[in-house]
MDAnalysis code that builds the backbone (N, CA, C; Angstrom):
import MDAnalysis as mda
import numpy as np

u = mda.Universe.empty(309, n_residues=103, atom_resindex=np.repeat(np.arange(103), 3), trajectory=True)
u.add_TopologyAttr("name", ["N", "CA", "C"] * 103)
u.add_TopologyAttr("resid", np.arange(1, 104))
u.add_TopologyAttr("resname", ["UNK", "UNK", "UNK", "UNK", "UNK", "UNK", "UNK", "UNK", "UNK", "UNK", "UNK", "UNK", "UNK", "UNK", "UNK", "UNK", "UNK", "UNK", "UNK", "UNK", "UNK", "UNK", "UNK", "UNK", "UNK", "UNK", "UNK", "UNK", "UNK", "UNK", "UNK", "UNK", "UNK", "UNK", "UNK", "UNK", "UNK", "UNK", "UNK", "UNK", "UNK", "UNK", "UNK", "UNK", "UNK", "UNK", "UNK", "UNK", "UNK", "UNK", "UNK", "UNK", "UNK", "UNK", "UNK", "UNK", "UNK", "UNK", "UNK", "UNK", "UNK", "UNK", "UNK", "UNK", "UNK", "UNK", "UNK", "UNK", "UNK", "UNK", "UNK", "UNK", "UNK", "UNK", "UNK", "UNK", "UNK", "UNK", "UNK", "UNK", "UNK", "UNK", "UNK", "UNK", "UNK", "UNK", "UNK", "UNK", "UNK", "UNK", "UNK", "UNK", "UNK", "UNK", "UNK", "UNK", "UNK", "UNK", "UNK", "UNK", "UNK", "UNK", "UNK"])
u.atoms.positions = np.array([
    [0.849, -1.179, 0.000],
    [0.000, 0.000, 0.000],
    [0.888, 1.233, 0.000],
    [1.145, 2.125, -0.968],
    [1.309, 3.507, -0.787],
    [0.828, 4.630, -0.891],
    [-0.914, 4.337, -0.858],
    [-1.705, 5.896, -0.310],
    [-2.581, 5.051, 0.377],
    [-3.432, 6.148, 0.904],
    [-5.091, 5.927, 1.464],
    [-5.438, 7.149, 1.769],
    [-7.186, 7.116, 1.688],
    [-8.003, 8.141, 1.246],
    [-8.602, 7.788, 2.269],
    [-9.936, 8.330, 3.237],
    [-10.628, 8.311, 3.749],
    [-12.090, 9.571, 3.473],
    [-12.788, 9.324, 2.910],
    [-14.066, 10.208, 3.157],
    [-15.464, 10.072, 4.081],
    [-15.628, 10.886, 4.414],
    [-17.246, 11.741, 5.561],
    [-18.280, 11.943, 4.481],
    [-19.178, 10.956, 4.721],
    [-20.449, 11.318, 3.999],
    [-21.270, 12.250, 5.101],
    [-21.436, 13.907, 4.172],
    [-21.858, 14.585, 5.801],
    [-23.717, 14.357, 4.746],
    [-23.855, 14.742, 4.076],
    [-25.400, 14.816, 3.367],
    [-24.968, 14.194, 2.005],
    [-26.602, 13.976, 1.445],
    [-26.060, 12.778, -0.158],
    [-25.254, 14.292, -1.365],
    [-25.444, 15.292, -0.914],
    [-24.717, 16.386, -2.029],
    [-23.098, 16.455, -1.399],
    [-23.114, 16.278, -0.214],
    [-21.156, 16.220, -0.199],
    [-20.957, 15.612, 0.700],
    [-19.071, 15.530, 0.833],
    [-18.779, 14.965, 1.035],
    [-17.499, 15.300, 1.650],
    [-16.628, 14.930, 2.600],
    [-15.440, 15.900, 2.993],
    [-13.970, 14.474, 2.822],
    [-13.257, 14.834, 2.282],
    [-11.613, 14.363, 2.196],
    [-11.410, 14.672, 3.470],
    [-11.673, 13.160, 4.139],
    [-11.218, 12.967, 5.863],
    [-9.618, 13.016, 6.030],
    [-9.239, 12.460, 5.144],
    [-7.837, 12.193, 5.445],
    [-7.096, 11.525, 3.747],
    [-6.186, 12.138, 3.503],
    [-5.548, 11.270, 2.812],
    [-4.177, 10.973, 2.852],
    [-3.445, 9.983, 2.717],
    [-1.861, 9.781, 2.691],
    [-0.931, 9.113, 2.238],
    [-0.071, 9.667, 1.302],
    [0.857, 9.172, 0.940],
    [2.353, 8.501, 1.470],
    [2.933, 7.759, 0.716],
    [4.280, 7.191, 1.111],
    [5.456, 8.093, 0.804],
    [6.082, 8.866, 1.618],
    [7.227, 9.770, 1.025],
    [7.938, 9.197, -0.002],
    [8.707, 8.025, -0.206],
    [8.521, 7.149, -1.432],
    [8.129, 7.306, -2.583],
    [6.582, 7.425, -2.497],
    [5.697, 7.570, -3.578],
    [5.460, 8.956, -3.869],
    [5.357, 9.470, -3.442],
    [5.064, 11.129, -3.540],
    [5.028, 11.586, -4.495],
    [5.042, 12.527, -5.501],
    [5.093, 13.403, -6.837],
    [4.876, 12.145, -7.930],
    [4.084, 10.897, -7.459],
    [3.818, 9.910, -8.577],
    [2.385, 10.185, -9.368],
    [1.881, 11.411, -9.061],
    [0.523, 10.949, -9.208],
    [-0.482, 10.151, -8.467],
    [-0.394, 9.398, -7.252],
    [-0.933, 8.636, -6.670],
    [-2.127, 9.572, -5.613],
    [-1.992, 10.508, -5.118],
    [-2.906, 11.492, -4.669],
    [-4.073, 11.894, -5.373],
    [-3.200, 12.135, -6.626],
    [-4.764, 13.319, -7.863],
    [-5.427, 11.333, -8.441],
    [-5.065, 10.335, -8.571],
    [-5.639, 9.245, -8.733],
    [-6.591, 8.953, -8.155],
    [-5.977, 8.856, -6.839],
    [-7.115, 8.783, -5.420],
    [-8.200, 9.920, -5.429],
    [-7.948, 11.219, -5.551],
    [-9.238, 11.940, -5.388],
    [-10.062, 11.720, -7.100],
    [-8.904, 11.539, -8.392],
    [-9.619, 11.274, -9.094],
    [-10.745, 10.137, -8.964],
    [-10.506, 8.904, -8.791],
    [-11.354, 8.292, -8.206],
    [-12.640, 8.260, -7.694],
    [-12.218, 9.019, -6.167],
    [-13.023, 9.421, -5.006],
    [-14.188, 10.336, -5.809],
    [-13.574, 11.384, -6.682],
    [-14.952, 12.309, -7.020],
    [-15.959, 11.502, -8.415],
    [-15.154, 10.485, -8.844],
    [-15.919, 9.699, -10.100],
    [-17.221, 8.881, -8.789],
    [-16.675, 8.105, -8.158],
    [-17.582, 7.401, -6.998],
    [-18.684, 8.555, -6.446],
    [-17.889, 9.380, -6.313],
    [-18.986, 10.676, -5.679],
    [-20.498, 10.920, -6.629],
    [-19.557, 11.224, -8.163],
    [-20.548, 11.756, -9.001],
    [-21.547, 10.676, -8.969],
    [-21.352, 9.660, -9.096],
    [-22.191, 8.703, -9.503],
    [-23.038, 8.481, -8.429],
    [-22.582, 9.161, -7.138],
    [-23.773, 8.561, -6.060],
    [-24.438, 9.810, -5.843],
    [-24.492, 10.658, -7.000],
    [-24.898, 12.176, -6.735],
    [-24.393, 12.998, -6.094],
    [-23.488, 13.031, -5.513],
    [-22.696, 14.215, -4.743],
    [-22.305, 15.019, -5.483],
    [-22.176, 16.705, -5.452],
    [-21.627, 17.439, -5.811],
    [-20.718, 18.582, -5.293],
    [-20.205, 18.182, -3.803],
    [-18.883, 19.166, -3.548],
    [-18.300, 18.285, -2.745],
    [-17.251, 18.408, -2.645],
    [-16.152, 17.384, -1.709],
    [-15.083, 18.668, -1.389],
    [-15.083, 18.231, -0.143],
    [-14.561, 19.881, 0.881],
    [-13.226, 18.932, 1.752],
    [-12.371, 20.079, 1.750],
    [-11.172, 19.140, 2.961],
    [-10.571, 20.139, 3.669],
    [-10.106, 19.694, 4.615],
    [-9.743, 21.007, 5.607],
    [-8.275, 20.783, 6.060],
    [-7.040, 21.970, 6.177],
    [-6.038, 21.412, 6.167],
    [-5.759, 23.126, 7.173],
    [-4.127, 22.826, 7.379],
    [-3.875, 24.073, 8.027],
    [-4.110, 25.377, 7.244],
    [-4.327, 26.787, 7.478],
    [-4.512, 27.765, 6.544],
    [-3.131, 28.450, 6.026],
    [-3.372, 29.169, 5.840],
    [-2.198, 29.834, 5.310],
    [-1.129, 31.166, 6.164],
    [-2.082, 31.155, 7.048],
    [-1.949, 32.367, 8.258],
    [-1.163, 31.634, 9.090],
    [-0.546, 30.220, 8.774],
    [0.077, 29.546, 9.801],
    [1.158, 29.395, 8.834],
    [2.696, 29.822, 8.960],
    [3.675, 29.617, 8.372],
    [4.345, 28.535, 8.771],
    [4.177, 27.371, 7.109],
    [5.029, 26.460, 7.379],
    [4.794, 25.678, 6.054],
    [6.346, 25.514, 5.900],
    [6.436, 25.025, 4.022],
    [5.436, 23.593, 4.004],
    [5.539, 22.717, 4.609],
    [4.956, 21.323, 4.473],
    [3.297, 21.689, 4.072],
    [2.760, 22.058, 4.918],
    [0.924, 22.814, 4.590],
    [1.124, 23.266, 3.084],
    [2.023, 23.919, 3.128],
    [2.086, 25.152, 1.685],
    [2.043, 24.262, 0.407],
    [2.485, 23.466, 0.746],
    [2.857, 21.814, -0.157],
    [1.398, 21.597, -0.270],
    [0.685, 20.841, 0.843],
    [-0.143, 20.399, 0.877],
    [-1.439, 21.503, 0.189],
    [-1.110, 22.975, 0.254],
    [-2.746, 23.458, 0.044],
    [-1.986, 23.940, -1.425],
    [-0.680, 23.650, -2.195],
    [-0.412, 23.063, -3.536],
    [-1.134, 22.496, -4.135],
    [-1.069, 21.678, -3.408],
    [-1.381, 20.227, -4.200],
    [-3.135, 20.187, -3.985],
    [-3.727, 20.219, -3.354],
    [-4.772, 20.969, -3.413],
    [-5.362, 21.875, -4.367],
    [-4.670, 22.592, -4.261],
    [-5.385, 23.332, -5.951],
    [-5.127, 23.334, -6.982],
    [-4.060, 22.159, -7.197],
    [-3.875, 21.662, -8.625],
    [-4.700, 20.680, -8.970],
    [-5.218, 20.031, -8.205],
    [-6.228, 18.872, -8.113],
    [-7.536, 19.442, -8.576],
    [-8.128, 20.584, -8.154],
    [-9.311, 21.564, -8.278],
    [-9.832, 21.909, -7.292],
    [-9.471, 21.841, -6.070],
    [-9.859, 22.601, -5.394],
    [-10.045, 24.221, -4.515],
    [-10.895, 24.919, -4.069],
    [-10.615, 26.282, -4.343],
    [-10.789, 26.429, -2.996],
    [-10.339, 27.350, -2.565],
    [-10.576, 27.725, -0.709],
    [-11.660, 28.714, -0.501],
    [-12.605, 27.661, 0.925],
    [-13.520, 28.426, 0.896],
    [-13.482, 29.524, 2.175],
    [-13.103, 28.812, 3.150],
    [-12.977, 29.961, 4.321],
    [-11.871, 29.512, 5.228],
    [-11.435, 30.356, 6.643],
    [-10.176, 29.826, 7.247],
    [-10.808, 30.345, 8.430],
    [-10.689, 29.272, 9.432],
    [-11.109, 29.784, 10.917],
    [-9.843, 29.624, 11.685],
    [-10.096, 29.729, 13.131],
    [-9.482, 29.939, 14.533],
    [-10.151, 28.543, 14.862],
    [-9.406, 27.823, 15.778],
    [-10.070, 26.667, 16.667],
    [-10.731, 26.180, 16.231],
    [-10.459, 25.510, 15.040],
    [-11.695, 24.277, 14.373],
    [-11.054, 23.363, 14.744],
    [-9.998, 22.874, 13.936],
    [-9.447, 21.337, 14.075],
    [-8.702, 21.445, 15.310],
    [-8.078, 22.170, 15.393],
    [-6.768, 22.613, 16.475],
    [-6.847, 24.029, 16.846],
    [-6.233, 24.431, 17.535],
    [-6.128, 25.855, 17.989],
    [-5.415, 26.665, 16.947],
    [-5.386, 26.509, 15.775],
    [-4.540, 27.450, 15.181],
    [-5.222, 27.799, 13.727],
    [-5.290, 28.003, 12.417],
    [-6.281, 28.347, 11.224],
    [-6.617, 27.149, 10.728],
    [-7.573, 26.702, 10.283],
    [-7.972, 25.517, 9.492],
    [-8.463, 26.254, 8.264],
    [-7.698, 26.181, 7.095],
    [-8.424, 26.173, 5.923],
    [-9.820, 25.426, 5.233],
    [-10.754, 25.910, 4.387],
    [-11.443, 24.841, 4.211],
    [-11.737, 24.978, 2.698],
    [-11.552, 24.240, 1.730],
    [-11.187, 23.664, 0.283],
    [-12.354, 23.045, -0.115],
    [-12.616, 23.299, -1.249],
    [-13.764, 22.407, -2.164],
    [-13.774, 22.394, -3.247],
    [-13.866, 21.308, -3.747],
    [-13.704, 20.906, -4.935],
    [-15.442, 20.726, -5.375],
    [-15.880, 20.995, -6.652],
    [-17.304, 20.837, -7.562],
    [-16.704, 19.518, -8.241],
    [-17.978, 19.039, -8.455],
    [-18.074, 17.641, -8.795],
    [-19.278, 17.530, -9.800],
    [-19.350, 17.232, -10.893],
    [-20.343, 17.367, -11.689],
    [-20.571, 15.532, -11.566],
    [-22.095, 16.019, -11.402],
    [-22.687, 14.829, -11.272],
    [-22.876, 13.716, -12.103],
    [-22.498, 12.503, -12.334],
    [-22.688, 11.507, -13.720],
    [-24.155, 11.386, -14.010],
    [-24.174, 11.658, -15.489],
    [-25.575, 11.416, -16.070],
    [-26.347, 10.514, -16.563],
])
């Protein structure tokens, strides 16, 4: 195994990227945008149309996140808001990706 994905069915329209992770190993293989590619084909088809993920914000300096909310919006996702004390005591970004539904 060198990723895994985890998703939150919060209502049948979305859906949140609980967790995902790669093998430092594997990294810059493509194996991430696979997995959410995937994840949002499964989505469309069960009708969902936004898949949201929440990561540190940007108000928190530190290259590794910066990576991560990268890679994030090369995938398609766009940022929707950044709080105080959501996940942790410090900014949580929150990301969503549109998902067009299979017809």
């Amino acid at each position: 195994t060198v990723g895994v994905s985890l998703i939150r069915r919060h209502f049948s329209e979305s859906a949140e990227l609980h967790l995902i992770a790669i093998s430092p190993e594997a990294r810059g293989l493509g194996i991430g945008r696979a997995l959410i590619e995937k994840i949002t084909a499964d989505l469309a088809d069960d009708g969902c149309v936004h898949l949201s993920v929440h990561t540190v914000g940007p108000s928190f300096d530190n290259d590794a996140y910066a990576q991560t909310r990268s890679f994030y919006r090369a995938i398609g996702f766009y940022p929707l808001e950044e709080h105080s004390n959501m996940d942790w005591s410090g900014p949580t970004l929150i990301l969503v990706r549109p998902i067009t539904p299979a017809t």
